[in-house]
C-alpha positions in Angstrom: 7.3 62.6 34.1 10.1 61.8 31.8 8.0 59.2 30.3 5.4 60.9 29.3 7.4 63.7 27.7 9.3 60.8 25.8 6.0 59.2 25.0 5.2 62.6 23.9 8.3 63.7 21.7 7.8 59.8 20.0 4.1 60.2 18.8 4.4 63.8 17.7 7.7 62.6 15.7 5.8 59.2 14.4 2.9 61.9 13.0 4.9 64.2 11.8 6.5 61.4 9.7 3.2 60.3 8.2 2.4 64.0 7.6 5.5 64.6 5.9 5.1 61.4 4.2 2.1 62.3 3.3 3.0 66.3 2.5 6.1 65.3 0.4 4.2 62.1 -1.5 1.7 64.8 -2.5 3.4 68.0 -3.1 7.5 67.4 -3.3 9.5 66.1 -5.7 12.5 63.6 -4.4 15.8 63.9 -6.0 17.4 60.2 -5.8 16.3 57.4 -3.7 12.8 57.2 -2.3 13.4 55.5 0.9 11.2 55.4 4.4 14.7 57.1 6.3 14.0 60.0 4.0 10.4 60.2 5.6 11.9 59.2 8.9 14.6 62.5 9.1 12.0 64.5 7.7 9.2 63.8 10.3 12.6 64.2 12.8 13.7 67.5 11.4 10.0 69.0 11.4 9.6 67.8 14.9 12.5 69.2 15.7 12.3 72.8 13.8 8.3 72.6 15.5 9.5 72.7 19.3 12.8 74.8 19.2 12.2 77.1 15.9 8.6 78.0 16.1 8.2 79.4 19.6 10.7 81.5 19.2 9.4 82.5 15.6 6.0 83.2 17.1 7.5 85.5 20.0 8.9 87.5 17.8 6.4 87.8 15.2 3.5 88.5 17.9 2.1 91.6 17.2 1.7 90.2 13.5 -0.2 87.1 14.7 -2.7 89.9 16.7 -3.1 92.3 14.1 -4.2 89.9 12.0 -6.2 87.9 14.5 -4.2 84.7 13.9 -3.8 84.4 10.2 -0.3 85.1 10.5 0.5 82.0 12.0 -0.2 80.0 8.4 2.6 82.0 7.8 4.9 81.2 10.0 3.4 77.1 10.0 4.0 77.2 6.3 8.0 78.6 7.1 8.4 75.7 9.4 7.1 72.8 6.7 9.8 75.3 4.0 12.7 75.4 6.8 12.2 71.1 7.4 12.1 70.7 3.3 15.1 73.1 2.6 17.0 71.0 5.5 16.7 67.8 3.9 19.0 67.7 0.6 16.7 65.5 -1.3 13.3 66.8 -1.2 12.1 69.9 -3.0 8.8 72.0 -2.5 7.6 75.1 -4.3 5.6 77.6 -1.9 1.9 76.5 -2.2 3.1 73.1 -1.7 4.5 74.0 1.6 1.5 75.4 2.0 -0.5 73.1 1.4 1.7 70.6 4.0 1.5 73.1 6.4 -2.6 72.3 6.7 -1.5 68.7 6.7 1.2 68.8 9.8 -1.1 71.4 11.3 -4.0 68.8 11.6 -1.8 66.1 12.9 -0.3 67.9 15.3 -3.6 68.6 16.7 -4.2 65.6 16.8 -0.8 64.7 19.0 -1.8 67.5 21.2 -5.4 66.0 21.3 -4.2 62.9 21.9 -1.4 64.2 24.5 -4.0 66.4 26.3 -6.7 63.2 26.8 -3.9 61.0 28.3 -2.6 63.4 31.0 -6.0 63.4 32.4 -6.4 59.9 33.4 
């Protein structure tokens, strides 16, 4: 059980780096060294704000997400990507941008969770 929550927690944090790799390379501006630990901490950091910051962000902003039928969650998707660039001291992003990234990590993490969901059934 462990494992596979470790396995887990690994491949969402190896996506998220290639999607902030990805998100940043596109859309940021990096203030100093461009290095791979810079896309390391960030895909670390999103992962991180993802699975503590965002359920609670989405409990609290629930009758939001059903008065609008969902669309409010871009929102809130697009205040994690913000919260993960304004955590890491080197990376800057103006608000379409994180936008923008927010459709990127969105996509890869549903592709974690499809991935996630099709192992657990075997």
């Amino acid at each position: 059980m462990i494992k596979h929550q470790l396995a887990g927690f690994l491949l969402r944090w190896a996506l998220s780096t290639l999607g902030m790799w990805i998100s940043i390379s596109l859309f940021g501006t990096i203030i100093g060294d461009y290095s791979v630990a810079l896309f390391i901490l960030a895909g670390l950091i999103f992962s991180l704000v993802n699975s503590i910051v965002r359920p609670l962000a989405t409990v609290f902003t629930l009758p939001l997400i059903l008065l609008t039928m969902g669309l409010f969650t871009i929102l809130i998707n697009t205040a994690m990507v913000a919260l993960t660039i304004w955590l890491i001291p080197e990376v800057t992003m103006d608000f379409w941008g994180a936008v923008l990234s927010s459709i990127i990590m969105s996509i890869a993490n549903g592709l974690v969770n499809f991935w996630l969901t099709a192992y657990n059934k075997e």
